[in-house]
ZATI-188537 format. One record per residue (C-alpha): x, y, z. Coordinates in steps of 0.25 Angstrom, whole numbers, plus 5000, padded with zeros to 4 digits. Example, Ala and Ser with C-alpha at 12.3 -4.5 7.8 and 13.67 -1.06 7.14 Angstrom:
<site xx="5049" yy="4982" zz="5031"/>
<site xx="5055" yy="4996" zz="5029"/>
! end
This chain:
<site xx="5000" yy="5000" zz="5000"/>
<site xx="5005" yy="5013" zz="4996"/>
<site xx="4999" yy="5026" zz="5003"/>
<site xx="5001" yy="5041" zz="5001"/>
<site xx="4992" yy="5049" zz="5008"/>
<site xx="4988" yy="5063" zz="5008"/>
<site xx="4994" yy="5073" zz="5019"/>
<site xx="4979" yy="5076" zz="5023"/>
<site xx="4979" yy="5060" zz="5026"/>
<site xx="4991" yy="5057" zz="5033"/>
<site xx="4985" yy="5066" zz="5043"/>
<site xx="4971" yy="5063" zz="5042"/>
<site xx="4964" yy="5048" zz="5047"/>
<site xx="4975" yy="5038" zz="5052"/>
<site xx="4976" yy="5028" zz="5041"/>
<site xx="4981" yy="5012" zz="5040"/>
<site xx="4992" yy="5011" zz="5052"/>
<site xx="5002" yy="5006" zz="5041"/>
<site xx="5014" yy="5010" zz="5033"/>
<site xx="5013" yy="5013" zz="5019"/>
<site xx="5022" yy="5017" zz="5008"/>
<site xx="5018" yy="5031" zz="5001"/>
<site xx="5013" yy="5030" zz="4986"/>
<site xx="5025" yy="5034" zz="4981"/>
<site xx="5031" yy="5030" zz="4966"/>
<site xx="5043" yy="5021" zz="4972"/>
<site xx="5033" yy="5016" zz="4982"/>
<site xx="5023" yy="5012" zz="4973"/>
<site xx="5031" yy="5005" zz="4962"/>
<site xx="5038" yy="4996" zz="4973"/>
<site xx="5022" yy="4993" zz="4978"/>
<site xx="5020" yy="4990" zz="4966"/>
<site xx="5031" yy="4981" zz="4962"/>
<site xx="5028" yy="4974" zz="4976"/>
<site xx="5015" yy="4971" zz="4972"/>
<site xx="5017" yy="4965" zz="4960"/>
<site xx="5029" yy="4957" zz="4963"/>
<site xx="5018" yy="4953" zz="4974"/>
<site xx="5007" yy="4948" zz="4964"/>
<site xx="5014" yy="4937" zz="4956"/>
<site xx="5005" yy="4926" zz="4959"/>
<site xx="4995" yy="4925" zz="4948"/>
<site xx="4984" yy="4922" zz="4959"/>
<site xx="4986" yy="4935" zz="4964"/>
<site xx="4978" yy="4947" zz="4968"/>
<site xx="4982" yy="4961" zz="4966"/>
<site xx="4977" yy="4975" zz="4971"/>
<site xx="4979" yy="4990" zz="4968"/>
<site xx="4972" yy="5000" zz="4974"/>
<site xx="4977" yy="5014" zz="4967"/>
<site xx="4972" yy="5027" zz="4975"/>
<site xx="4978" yy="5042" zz="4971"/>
<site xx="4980" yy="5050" zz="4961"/>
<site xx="4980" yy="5048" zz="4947"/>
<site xx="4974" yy="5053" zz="4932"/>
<site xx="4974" yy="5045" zz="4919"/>
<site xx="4982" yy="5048" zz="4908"/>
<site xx="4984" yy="5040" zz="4894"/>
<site xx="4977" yy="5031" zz="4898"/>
<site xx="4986" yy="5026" zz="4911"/>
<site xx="4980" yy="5029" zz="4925"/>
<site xx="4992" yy="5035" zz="4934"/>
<site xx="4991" yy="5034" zz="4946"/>
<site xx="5001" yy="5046" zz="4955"/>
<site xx="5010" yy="5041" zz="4966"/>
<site xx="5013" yy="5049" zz="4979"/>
<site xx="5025" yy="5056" zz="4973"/>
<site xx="5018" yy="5060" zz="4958"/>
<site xx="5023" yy="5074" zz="4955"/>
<site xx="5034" yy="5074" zz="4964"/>
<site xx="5044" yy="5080" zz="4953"/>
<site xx="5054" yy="5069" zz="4951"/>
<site xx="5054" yy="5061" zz="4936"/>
<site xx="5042" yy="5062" zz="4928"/>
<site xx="5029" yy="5068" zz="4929"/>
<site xx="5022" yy="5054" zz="4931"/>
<site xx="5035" yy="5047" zz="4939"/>
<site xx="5027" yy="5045" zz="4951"/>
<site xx="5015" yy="5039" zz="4943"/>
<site xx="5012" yy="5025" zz="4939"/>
<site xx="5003" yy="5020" zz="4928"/>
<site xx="4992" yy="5011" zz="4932"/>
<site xx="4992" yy="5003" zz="4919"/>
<site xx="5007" yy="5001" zz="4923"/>
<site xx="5004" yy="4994" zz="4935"/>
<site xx="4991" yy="4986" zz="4931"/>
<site xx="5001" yy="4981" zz="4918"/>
<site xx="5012" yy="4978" zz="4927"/>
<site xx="5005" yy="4968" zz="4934"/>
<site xx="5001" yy="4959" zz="4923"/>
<site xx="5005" yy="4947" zz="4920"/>
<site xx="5021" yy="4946" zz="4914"/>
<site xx="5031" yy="4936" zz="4910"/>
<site xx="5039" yy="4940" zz="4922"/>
<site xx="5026" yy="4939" zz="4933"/>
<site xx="5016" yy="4927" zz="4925"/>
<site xx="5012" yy="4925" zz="4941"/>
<site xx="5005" yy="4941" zz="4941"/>
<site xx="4992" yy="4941" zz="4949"/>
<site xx="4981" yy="4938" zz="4939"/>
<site xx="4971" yy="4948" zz="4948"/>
<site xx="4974" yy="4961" zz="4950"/>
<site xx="4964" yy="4974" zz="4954"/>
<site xx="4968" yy="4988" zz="4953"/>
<site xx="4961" yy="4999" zz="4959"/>
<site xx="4963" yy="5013" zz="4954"/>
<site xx="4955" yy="5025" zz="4963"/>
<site xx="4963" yy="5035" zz="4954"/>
<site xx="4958" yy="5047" zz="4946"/>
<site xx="4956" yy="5044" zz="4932"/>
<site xx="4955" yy="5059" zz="4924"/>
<site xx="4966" yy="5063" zz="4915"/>
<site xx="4975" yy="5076" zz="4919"/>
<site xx="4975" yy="5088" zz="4913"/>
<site xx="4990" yy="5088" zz="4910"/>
<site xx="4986" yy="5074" zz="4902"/>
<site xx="4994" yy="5078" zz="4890"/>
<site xx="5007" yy="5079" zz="4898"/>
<site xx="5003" yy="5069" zz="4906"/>
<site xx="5002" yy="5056" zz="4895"/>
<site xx="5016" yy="5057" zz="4892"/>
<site xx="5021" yy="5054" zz="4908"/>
<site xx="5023" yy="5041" zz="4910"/>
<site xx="5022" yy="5035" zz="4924"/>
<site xx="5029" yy="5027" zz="4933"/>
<site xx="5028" yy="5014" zz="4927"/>
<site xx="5025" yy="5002" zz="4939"/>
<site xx="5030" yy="4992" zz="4932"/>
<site xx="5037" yy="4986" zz="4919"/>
<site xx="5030" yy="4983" zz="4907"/>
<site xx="5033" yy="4967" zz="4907"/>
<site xx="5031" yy="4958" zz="4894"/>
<site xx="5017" yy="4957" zz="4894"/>
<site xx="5011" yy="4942" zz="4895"/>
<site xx="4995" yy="4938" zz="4895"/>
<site xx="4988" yy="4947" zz="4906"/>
<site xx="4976" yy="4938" zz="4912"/>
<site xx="4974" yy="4947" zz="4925"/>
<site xx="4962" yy="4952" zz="4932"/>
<site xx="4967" yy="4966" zz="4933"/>
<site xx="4955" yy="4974" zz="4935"/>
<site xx="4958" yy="4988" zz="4938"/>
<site xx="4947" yy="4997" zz="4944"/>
<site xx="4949" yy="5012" zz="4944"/>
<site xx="4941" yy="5020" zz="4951"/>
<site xx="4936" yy="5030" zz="4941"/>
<site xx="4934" yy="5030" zz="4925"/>
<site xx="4946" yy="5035" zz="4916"/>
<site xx="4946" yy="5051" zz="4915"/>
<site xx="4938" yy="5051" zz="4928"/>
<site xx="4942" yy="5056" zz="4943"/>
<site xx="4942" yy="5048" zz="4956"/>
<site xx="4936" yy="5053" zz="4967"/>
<site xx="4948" yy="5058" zz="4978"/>
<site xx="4941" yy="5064" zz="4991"/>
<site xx="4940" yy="5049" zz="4994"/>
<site xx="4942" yy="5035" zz="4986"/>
<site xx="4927" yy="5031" zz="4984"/>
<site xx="4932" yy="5022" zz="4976"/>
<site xx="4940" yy="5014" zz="4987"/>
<site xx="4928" yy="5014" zz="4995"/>
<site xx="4920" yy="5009" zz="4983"/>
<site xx="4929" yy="4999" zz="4982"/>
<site xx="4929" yy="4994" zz="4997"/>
<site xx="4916" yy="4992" zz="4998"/>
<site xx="4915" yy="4983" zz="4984"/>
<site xx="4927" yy="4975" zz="4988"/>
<site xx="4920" yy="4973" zz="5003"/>
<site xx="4906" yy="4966" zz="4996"/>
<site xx="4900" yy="4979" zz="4988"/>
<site xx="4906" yy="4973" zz="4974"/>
<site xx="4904" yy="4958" zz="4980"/>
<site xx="4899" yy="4947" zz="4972"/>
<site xx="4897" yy="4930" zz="4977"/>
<site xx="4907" yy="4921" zz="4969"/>
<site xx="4908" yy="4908" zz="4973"/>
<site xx="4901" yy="4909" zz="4986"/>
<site xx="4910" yy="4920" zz="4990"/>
<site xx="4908" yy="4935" zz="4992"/>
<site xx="4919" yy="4944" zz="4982"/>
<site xx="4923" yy="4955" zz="4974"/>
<site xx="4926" yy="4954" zz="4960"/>
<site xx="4931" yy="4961" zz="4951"/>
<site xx="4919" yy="4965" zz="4942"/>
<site xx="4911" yy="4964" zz="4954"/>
<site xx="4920" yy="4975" zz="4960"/>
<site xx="4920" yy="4982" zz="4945"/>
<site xx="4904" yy="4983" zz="4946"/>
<site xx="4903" yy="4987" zz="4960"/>
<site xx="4914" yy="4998" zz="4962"/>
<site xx="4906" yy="5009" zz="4954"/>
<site xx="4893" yy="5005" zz="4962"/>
<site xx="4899" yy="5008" zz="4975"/>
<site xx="4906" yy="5020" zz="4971"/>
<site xx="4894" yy="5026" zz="4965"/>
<site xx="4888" yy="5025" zz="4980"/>
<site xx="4900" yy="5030" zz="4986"/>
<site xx="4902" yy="5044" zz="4979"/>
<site xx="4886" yy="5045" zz="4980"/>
<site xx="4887" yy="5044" zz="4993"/>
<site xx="4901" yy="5051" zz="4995"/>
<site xx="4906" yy="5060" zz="4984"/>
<site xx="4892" yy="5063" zz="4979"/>
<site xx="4898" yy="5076" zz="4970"/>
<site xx="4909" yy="5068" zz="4963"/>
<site xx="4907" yy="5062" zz="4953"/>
<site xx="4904" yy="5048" zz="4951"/>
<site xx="4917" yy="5039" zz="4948"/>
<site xx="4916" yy="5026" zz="4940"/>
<site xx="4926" yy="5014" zz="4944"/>
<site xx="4931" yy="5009" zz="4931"/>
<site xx="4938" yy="4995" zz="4929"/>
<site xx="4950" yy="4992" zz="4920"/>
<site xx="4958" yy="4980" zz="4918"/>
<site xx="4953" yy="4964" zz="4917"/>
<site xx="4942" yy="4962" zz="4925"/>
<site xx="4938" yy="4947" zz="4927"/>
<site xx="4930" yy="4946" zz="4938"/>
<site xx="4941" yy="4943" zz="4948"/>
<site xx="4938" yy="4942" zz="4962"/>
<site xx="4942" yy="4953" zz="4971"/>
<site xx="4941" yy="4949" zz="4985"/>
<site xx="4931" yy="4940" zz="4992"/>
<site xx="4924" yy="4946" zz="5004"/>
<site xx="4921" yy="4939" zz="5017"/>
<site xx="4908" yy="4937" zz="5017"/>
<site xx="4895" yy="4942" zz="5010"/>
<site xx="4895" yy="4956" zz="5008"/>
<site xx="4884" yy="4967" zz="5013"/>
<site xx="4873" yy="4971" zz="5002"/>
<site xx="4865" yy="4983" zz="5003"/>
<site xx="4851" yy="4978" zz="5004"/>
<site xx="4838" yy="4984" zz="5002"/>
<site xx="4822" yy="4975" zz="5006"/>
<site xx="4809" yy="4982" zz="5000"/>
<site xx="4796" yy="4976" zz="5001"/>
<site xx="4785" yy="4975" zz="4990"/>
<site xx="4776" yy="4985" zz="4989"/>
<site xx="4786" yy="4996" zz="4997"/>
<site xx="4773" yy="4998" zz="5006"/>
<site xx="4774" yy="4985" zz="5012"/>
<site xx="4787" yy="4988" zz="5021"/>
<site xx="4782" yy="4994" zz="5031"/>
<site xx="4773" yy="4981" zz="5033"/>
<site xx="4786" yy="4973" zz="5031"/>
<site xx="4799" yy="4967" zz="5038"/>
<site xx="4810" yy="4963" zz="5030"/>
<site xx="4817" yy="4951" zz="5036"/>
<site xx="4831" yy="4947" zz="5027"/>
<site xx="4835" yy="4931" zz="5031"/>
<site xx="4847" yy="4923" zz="5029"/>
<site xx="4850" yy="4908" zz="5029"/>
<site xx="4842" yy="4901" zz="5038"/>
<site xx="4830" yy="4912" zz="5040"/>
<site xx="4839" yy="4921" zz="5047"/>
<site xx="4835" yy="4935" zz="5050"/>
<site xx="4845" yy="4943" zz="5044"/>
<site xx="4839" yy="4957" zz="5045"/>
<site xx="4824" yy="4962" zz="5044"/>
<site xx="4818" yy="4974" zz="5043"/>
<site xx="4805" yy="4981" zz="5047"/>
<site xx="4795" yy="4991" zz="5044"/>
<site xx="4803" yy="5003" zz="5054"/>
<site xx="4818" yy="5001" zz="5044"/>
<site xx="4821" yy="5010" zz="5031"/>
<site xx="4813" yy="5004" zz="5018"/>
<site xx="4820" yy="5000" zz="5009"/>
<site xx="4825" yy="4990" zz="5019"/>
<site xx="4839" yy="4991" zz="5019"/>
<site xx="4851" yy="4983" zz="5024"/>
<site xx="4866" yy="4976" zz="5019"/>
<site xx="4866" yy="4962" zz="5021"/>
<site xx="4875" yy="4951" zz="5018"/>
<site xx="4874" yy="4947" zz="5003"/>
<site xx="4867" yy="4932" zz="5003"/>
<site xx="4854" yy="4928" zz="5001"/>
<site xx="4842" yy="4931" zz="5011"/>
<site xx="4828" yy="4931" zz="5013"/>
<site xx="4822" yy="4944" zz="5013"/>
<site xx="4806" yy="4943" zz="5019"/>
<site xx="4796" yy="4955" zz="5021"/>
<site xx="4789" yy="4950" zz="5031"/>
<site xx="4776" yy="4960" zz="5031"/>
<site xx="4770" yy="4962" zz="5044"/>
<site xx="4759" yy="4966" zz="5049"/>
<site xx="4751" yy="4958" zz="5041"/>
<site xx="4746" yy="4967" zz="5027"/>
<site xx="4736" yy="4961" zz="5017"/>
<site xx="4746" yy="4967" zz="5008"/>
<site xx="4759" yy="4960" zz="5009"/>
<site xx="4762" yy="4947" zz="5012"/>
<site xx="4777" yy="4944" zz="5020"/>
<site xx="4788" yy="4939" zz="5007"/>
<site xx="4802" yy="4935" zz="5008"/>
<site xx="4813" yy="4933" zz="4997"/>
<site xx="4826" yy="4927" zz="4996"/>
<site xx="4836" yy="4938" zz="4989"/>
<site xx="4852" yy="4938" zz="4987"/>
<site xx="4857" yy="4948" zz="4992"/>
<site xx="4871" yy="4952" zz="4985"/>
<site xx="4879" yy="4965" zz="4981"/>
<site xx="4878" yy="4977" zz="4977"/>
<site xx="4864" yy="4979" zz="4984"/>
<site xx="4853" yy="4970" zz="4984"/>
<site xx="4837" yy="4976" zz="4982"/>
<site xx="4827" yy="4968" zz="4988"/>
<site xx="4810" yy="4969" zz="4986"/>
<site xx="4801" yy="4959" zz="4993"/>
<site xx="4786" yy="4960" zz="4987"/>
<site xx="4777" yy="4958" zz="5000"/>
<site xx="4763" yy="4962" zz="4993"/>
<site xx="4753" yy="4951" zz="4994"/>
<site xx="4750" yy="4945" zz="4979"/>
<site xx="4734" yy="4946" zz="4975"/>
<site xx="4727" yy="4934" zz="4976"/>
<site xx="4728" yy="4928" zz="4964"/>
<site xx="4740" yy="4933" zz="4959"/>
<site xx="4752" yy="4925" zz="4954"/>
! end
């Protein structure tokens, strides 16, 4: 981990209790070469998380170390090219053994500078070598946090949040009886979760759309422990029938997992555990009107909607 925090955050909130090296161009190529000396098993899993400062130009995504513009060698010494990186860590004659999955996420800004003329003719800071290319069968998905030509939000990284809670069960999926992320599950959850989270917290910017580059090949991310929460909503059919109902949601063997009642919020709201359940409206005091229902639902990510239909059938209807 490589760290180079502002002045305003070195005396603001206490972070980690550990000792890190500075993002620094020296700092980050041995990193770098660490890393990848560390991922020659082709069973491997990789990670990058990139956070800063960075632009787009001739295509290439830079990405600005600590000591960027400090006056010493070229313009863009101090910068390396993420294309450099991703490309270096392919498959080669001298490394066959290269990890076969890698993920690479970018929350950098994406615009072009206005000095973009003078600009395309730096070169960086190059990561690694050009090696003799051989067949590249990886899963190197790369998610970047905005579109090309397109800012990042900066007063906070949104998108690490976004990518927290989608890693934690919001992107989740069942594979084989266990709970995981993949990667196009992650792809098709990231800009759902970030939509909520500028709505919610950066109302007035405007919205950023995660785009993914790469090969994408539905590699699993990460499992989670468990089932992960949903956010759940109960209505009952015709809506005037809730406040003669009770919502009662059962697991495995009847059990009562949570119930609701004619004094809670409609739409009856609530996160459970994804699984499968037994939702009853249970409608009390008796009404001519509605009759008690139940049905058995599958509740699973992102969100799931549920409507039980309590009004009594006429007679002689189907």
């Amino acid at each position: 981990m490589l760290i180079s925090p502002s002045e305003g955050e070195i005396t603001g909130e206490p972070g980690p209790d550990m000792a890190v090296d500075r993002c620094t161009l020296e700092n980050f190529l041995r990193a770098a070469a660490d890393w990848r000396a560390d991922a020659l098993h082709s069973e491997s899993m990789t990670w990058l998380y990139l956070v800063g400062l960075g632009f787009e130009v001739s295509g290439e995504q830079v990405f600005l170390l600590e000591d960027f513009g400090d006056g010493v060698g070229a313009l863009l010494r101090n910068a390396i090219s993420v294309n450099n990186l991703v490309n270096g860590m392919a498959p080669s004659r001298e490394r066959r053994g290269t990890a076969r999955t890698q993920w690479y996420f970018l929350d950098l800004r994406r615009a072009r500078p206005h000095e973009i003329n003078e600009l395309q003719w730096q070169n960086t800071t190059a990561t690694f070598d050009a090696d003799l290319p051989r067949i590249d069968d990886r899963e190197a998905a790369i998610f970047y946090a905005t579109e090309p030509g397109h800012e990042a939000y900066s007063r906070t990284s949104l998108f690490s949040d976004a990518l927290l809670e989608c890693l934690e069960g919001e992107a989740a999926v069942l594979f084989e009886d266990r709970w995981c992320v993949t990667s196009t599950s992650l792809a098709r959850a990231l800009n759902r979760v970030l939509e909520r989270k500028f709505k919610e917290l950066a109302p007035d910017f405007a919205q950023q759309n995660v785009t993914v580059a790469g090969s994408i090949r539905n590699g699993i991310i990460c499992y989670l422990e468990g089932p992960p929460l949903v956010d759940t909503s109960v209505e009952v059919d015709p809506p005037e029938a809730a406040e003669f109902s009770q919502i009662e949601v059962r697991s495995d063997f009847d059990k009562l997992v949570l119930a609701f009642g004619q004094a809670d919020p409609y739409p009856f709201r609530a996160r459970l555990m994804a699984g499968i359940y037994e939702v009853r409206a249970v409608v009390a005091p008796t009404d001519l009107r509605y009759s008690s229902a139940a049905r058995l639902v599958i509740i699973a990510p992102p969100h799931a909607s549920l409507k039980i239909n309590v009004a009594q059938k006429a007679a002689g209807s189907g």
